[in-house]
N, C-alpha and C positions, 0 to 999 in steps of 0.2 A: 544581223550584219555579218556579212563572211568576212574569214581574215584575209592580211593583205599577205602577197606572194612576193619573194626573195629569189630570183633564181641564182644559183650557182652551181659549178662545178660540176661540166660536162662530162663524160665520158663514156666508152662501150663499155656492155658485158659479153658474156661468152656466148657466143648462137647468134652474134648479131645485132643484138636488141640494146639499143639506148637507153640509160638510163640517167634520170636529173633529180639532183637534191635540192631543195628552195628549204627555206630556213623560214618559216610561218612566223607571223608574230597576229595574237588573237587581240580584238580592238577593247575588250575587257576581260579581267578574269573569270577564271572559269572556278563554280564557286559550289558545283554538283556534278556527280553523274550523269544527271540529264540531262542538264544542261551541255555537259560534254557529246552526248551524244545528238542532241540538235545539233551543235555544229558539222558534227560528224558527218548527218545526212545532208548537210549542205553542199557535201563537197562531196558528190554524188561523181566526179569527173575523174577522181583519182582511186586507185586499186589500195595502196596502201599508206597507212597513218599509224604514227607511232609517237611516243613521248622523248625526249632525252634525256637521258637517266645522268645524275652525276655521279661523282666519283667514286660511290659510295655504292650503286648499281639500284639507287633507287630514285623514282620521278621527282623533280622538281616540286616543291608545293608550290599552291596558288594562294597561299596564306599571305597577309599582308599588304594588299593591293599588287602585289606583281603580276604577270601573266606569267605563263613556261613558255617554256620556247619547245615546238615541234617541229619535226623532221618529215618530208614526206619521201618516198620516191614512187615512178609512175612505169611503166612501158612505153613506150613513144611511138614503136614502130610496128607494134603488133598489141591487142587488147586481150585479154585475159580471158577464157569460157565462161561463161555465165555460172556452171559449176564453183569455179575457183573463187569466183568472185564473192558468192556468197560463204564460199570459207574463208575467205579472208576478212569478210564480214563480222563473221561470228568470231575470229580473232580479234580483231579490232574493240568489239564490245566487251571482250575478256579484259583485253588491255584498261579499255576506260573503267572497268571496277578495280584493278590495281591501281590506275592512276587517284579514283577518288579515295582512297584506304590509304594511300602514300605506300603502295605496298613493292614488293622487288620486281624488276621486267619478268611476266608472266611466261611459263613455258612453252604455251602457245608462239609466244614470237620466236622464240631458239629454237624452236622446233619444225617449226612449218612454215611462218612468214618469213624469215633469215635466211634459210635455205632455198625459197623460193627465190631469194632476189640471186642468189650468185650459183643457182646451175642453170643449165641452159633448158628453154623451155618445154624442148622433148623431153626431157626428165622431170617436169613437175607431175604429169597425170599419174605416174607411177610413186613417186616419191607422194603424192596425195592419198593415193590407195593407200599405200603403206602405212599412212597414221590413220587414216579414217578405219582400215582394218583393224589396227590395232588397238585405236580409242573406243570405237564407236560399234564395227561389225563384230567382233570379238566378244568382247562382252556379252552382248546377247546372245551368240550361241553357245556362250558356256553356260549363260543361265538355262539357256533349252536344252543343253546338256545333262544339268542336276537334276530339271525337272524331269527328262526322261530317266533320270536312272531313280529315281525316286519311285516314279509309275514300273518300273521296270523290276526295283526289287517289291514291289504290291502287287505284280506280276510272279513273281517268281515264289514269294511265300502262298499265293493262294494256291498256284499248280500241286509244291511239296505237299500241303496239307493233305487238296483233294487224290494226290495219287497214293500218297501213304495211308489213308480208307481207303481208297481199292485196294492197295496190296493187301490191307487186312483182311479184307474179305474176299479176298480169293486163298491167302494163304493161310487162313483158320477160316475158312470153308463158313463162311457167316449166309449160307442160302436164306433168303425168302422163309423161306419154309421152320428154319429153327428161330427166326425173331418172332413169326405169327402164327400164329392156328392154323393150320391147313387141312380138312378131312376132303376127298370126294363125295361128291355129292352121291346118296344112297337111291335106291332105286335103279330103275330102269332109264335110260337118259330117252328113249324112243320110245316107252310109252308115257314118260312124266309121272307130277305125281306132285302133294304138297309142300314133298323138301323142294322144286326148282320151283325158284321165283321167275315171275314174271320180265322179261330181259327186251327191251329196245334195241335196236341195230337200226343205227343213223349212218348214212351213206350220201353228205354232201357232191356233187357237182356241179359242174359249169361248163355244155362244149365238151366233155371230155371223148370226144368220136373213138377216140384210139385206144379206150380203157375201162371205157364204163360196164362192158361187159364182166370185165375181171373181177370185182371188186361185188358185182351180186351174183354170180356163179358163184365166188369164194363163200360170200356171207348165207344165200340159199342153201350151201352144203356145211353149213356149222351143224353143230349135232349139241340136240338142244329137242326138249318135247314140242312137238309142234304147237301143241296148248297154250307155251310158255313162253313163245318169241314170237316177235313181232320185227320184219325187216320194213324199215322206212328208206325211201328214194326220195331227196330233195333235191330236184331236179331243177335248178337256178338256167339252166340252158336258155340261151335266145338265137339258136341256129334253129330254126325248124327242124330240118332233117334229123341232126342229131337229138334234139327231145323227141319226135316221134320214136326213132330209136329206141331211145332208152324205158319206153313208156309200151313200146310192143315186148320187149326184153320182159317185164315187167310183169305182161300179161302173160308170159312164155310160161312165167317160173310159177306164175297164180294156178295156170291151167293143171298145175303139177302138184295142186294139194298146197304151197305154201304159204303164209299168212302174210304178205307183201304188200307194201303200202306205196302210191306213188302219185307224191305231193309235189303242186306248184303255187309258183306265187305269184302275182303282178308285173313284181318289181323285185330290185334285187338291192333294198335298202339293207344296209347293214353286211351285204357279203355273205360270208360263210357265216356268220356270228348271228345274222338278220333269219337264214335259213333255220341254222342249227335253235334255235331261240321259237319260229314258226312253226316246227317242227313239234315244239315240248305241249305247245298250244292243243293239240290235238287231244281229244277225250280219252284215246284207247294210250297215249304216251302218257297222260298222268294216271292211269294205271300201273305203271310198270315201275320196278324197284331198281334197276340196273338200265345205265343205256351203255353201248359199245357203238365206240364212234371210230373209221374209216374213210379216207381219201377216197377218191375212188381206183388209185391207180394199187391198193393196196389187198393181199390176198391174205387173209388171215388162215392157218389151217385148221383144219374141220372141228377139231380138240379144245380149240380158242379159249371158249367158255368155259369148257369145265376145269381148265386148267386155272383161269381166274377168278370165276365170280367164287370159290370156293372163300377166298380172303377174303373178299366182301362179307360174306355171309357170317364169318367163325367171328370179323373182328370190325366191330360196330365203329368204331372209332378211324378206321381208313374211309377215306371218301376217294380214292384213286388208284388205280392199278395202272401201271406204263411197261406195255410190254419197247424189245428191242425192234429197230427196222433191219432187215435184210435186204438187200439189194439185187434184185434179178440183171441188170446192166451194170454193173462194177467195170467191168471189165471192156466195156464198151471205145473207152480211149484214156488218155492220160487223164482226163480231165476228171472223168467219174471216180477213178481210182485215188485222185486226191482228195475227193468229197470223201471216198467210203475212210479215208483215213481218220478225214476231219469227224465224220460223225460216230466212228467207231470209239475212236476219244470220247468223245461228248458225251455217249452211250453209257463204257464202261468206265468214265472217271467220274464226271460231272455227276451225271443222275444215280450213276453208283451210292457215288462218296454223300451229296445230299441226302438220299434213301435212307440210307446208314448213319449219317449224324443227327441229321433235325425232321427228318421224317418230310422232307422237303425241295419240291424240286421244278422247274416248268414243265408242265404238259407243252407235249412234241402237237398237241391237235388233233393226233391220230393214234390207231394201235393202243388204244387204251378204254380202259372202261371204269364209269362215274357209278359212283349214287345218286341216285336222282335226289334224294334230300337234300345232300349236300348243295349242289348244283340251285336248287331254291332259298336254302336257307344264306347262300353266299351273293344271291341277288339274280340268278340267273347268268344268260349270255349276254353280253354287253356290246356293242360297236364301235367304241369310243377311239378304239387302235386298231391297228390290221395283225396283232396280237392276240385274239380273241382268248388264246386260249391258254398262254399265259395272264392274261387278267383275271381270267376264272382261277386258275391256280393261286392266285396272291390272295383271291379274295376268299376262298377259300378257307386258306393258311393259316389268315388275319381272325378267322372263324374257330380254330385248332384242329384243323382237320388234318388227320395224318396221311400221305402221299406212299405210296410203295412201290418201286420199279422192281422188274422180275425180267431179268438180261437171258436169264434159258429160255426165253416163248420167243421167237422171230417173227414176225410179218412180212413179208414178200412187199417188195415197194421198186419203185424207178426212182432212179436219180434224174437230176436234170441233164441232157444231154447235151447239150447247145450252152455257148457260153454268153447269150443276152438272158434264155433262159433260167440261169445260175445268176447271173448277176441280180436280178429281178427281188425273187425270190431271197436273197440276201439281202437287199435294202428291204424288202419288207420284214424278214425277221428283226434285221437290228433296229432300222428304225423303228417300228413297232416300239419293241422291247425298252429302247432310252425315251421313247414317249410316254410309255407306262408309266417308269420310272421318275419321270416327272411330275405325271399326273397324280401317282398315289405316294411318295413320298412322305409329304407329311400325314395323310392316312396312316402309313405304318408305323411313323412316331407315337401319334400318339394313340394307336392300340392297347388295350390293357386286356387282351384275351391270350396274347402268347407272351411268351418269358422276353425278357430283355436283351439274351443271348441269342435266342430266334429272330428278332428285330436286328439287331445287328448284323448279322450272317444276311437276312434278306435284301438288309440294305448296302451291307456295306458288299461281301464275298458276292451275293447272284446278282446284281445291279450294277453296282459303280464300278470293281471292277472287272466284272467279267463283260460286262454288257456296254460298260463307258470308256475304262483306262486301255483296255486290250486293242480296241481297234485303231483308236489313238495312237499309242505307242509304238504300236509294230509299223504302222506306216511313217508317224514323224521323225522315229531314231533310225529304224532301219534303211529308209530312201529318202527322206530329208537331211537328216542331221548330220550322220555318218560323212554322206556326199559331200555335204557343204562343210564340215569340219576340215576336206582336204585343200579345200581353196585358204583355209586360216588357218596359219603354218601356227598361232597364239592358241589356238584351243588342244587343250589335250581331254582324247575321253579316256577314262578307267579303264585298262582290262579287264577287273571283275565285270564292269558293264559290256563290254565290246563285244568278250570272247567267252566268260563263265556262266553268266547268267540265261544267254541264248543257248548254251550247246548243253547248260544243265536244261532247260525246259523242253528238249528236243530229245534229250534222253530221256525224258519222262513221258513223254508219247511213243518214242518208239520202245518203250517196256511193254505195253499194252499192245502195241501192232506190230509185234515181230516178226509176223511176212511179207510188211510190206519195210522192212529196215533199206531195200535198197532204191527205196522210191524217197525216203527222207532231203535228198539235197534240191528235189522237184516241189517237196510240198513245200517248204521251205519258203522257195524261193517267189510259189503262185499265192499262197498265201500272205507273203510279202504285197503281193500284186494287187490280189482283191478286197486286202486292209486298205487301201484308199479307195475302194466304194463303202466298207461298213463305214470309214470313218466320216464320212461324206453323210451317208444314212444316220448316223449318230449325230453330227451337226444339226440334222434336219429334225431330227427327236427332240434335241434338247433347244432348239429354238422354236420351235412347233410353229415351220413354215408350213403355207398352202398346199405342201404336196406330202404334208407329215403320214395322212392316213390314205394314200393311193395305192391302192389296189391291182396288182397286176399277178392274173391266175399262174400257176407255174405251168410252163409246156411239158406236154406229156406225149412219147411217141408210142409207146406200147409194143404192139409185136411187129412193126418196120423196123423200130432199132434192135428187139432181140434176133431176129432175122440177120440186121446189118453184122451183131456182132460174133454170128455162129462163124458170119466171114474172117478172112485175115484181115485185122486193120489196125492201121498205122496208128501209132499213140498222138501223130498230131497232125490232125485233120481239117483242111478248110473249111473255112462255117460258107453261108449260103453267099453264092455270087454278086449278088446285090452290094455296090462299092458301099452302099449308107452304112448296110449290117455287117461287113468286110472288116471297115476299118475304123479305128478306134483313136481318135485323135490325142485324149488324155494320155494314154497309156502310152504313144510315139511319143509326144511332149517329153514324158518323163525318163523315155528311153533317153532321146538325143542329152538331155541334162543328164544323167545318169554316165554316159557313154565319155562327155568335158568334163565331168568331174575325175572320171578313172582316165582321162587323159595325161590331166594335169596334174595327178597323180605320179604320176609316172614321170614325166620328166621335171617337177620340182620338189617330189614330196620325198618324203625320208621314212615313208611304211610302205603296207604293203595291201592297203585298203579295197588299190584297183583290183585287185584280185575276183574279190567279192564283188564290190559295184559293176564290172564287166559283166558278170554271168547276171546279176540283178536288170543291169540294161537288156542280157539278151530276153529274158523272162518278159521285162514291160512290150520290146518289140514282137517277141511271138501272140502274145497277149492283142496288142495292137493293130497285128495285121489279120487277125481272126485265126492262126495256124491251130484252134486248140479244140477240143469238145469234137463229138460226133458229127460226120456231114448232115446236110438237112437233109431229110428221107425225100424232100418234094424235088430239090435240086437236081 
């Protein structure tokens, strides 16, 4: 039964709006909570309900047989947003657990119901914002706050670690060469002999029209007893022309005395991993003690071998050699020149610093050469990720096989030139890499082949967060958080986080790249840009969606872009005319937000945040409109 209604006591408020107080009387007491609030939603017709507090500023009890007396008031002439309505809901419900506790008028009515009835009703959306900011949006991005500077300083101690082994070993001169054995091989290298072993030279493709030449020119001219190597073509191509190609190339290099193999398959299960794995299959490949594996966009020089297999040979316990990538298109547009920053890092810190502590590191896929034992006794090549080659390195590991990178040998490689191209190619490495990570995980727990220190480093330093927390963070603090922290004047972030930890981690990459020290506010900022695809790619790893293991080859232009860039060309380039491949919806999204945030910066904020956020929107719209990466050679 609803209560009976009392009107009294007309009067305006300010804006216009009528308001009436009725003096309720409820037809039995109220004898719960619940009961309080059935009534409540009975009276679905009115905005606001409140108790009468006596003298004391505390409710009425309902002890005794009494009823309280309630107060209501309404809006008469205009009705509330459906917004408002349900905050003044969720007041209302506050109110009824004070009222059943006997407890003092809640804050919630001082605060927001009170003030709602006596300013005028252009001022409630704002005066609304204002508590819900400060209750309710606040809060949480100060918790997203801690949690990025948490991930931020697990960011910041793994950089120091791994940059302070490379200084080591550049500045006590810790070569390759004085941790392991190293003789040259004896003999003749051009008439062989039984000091060279037997050596594979694996040379995956797919399609590759534009490069596939380079990559068996390079490996036919390695110097090596002809006795003693074996070059394999796994030729995954499904363009006719191009596998013809590469299959007359083949017979070019045969006609020439060299011992060249040139395999196909059906089908192209498994990718590069399905090939490289078809490949081992072969009678004359489990003869061979060494394989040296190869992109095809990749030129090893002639020396290749003898400069590596020498470790393999001196020191039984390495199952890996990694040499460095070199880049023939660096210099092709801004966009490569970012890359060669990012991997020059990666190079000489990451696989550095790994080499050097745990004898441990990812294989890059390419530019490196296996033991074939190793490579069976760790299971083989696997499919399971589009990582292949990283799995083979963990699995490895897990096995105690020790890794060795050797940063003096270069390989000749292309970067991606095109910025769908680069994007591609980076959700496959990451996600890969966090799909691994999920997959062998507890595999590496409970391993009892390597030390506990080793387990840890792989899980904790190469995995979570180099592979989890990095792309994460750099995208949620740097163009989420930051942004959004200028709209909530209640959150403050740390200057250790803001300003030290990012500008110490930037000074730790440009120690190692100090020619390119005046490109640093570029990579920065593109890196900033393409942390919302890894971290998107790492979503997709650690939830192991439907598109966790797709496959997209990287574009390779070969000599149209060295050609392109013998020319002058602009550091930022329109990608191909086609408006689909042009323009990048995500990336405007996050401009135009990025752009209202350093707005409103500026005219209510009290730092100097726009600063950075400006030049970060301009980066997402150059990003967005395609202005970056090499033109297309076909356009």
């Amino acid at each position: 039964m609803c209560p009976k209604l009392v009107f009294n006591d007309v009067r305006p408020l300010q804006g216009g709006v009528a308001a009436h107080i009725h003096i309720l009387e409820w037809p039995h007491p109220i004898n719960s909570t619940a009961q309080f609030c059935k009534y409540f939603q009975q009276m679905i017709e009115f905005e606001i309900l409140f108790l009468n507090p006596d003298s004391e500023g505390k409710f009425i009890s309902s002890h005794g047989g009494q009823s309280p007396t309630f107060k209501t008031m309404r809006y008469r002439s205009r009705r509330l947003p459906l917004y408002t309505q349900k905050l003044l809901s969720l007041s209302l419900h506050t109110m009824a657990l004070s009222a059943a506790s006997d407890g003092p008028i809640p804050d919630t009515w001082q605060n927001i119901v009170r003030p709602l009835l006596l300013r005028p009703s252009s001022d409630n959306a704002l005066l609304i914002w204002t508590h819900v900011r400060a209750q309710v949006i606040a809060p949480v991005v100060d918790a997203a706050v801690v949690l990025c500077m948490v991930m931020s300083f697990m960011l910041l101690l793994e950089a120091m670690f791994m940059s302070a082994v490379s200084l080591y070993v550049v500045l006590f001169r810790r070569t390759p060469e004085k941790s392991y054995k190293w003789e040259a091989m004896g003999g003749d290298a051009e008439k062989g002999g039984s000091d060279y072993p037997l050596v594979l030279v694996q040379i995956p493709m797919y399609n590759e029209k534009e490069v596939y030449h380079l990559s068996i020119r390079a490996a036919c001219a390695l110097i090596w007893p002809p006795d003693r190597i074996i070059i394999q073509i796994l030729d995954d191509s499904t363009d006719p022309l191009v596998k013809n190609l590469v299959k007359v190339e083949c017979e070019e290099w045969a006609k020439k005395g060299i011992n060249i193999k040139y395999e196909v398959r059906s089908n192209r299960k498994g990718y590069k991993a399905g090939a490289l794995k078809k490949g081992m299959e072969h009678h004359y490949a489990q003869q061979c003690d060494f394989v040296a594996i190869f992109d095809a966009d990749f030129q090893p020089d002639s020396d290749f071998l003898l400069k590596t297999i020498p470790f393999l040979v001196h020191n039984p316990e390495i199952a890996l050699v990694q040499t460095r990538w070199d880049f023939v298109n660096y210099s092709a547009s801004m966009m490569t020149r970012i890359q060669k920053m990012s991997l020059d890092y990666h190079f000489k810190v990451e696989q550095e610093s790994g080499s050097t502590t745990f004898s441990f590191f990812g294989f890059n896929g390419t530019a490196g050469v296996w033991r074939i034992s190793a490579i069976n006794e760790a299971g083989g090549w696997q499919d399971r990720t589009t990582v292949e080659d990283m799995d083979l390195a963990v699995r490895a590991t897990l096995k105690g096989w020790k890794f060795l990178y050797v940063g003096d040998i270069r390989v000749k490689s292309e970067l991606p030139s095109t910025l769908k191209a680069y994007r591609n190619q980076q959700h496959r490495w990451t996600c890969g890499a966090v799909y691994l990570f999920r997959k062998m995980g507890w595999d590496i727990v409970i391993n009892k082949e390597v030390s506990l220190l080793k387990k840890i480093h792989v899980l904790y330093s190469f995995f979570f967060v180099r592979r989890v927390i990095a792309p994460i963070v750099t995208f949620c603090f740097y163009c989420v958080v930051i942004p959004i922290s200028v709209l909530i004047p209640e959150v403050d972030i740390p200057v250790w986080g803001l300003v030290y930890i990012p500008t110490t981690i930037t000074i730790l990459n440009a120690i190692r790249n100090p020619s390119s020290l005046h490109l640093m506010p570029f990579w920065i900022l593109f890196e900033n840009v393409m942390a919302m695809h890894r971290m998107k790619a790492a979503m997709v790893g650690l939830l192991g969606t439907s598109s966790v293991n797709q496959w997209v080859v990287t574009e390779k232009k070969g000599q149209l872009i060295r050609d392109k860039a013998d020319l002058e060309v602009p550091l930022l380039e329109p990608a191909p005319t086609k408006c689909s491949e042009r323009v990048y919806v995500l990336e405007l999204g996050l401009a135009v937000f990025l752009i209202l945030c350093a707005t409103y910066n500026i005219i209510f904020g009290n730092n100097h945040y726009n600063v950075y956020i400006y030049f970060q929107a301009v980066a997402f719209t150059i990003v967005g409109f395609g202005f970056i990466g090499a033109p297309n050679p076909t356009s």
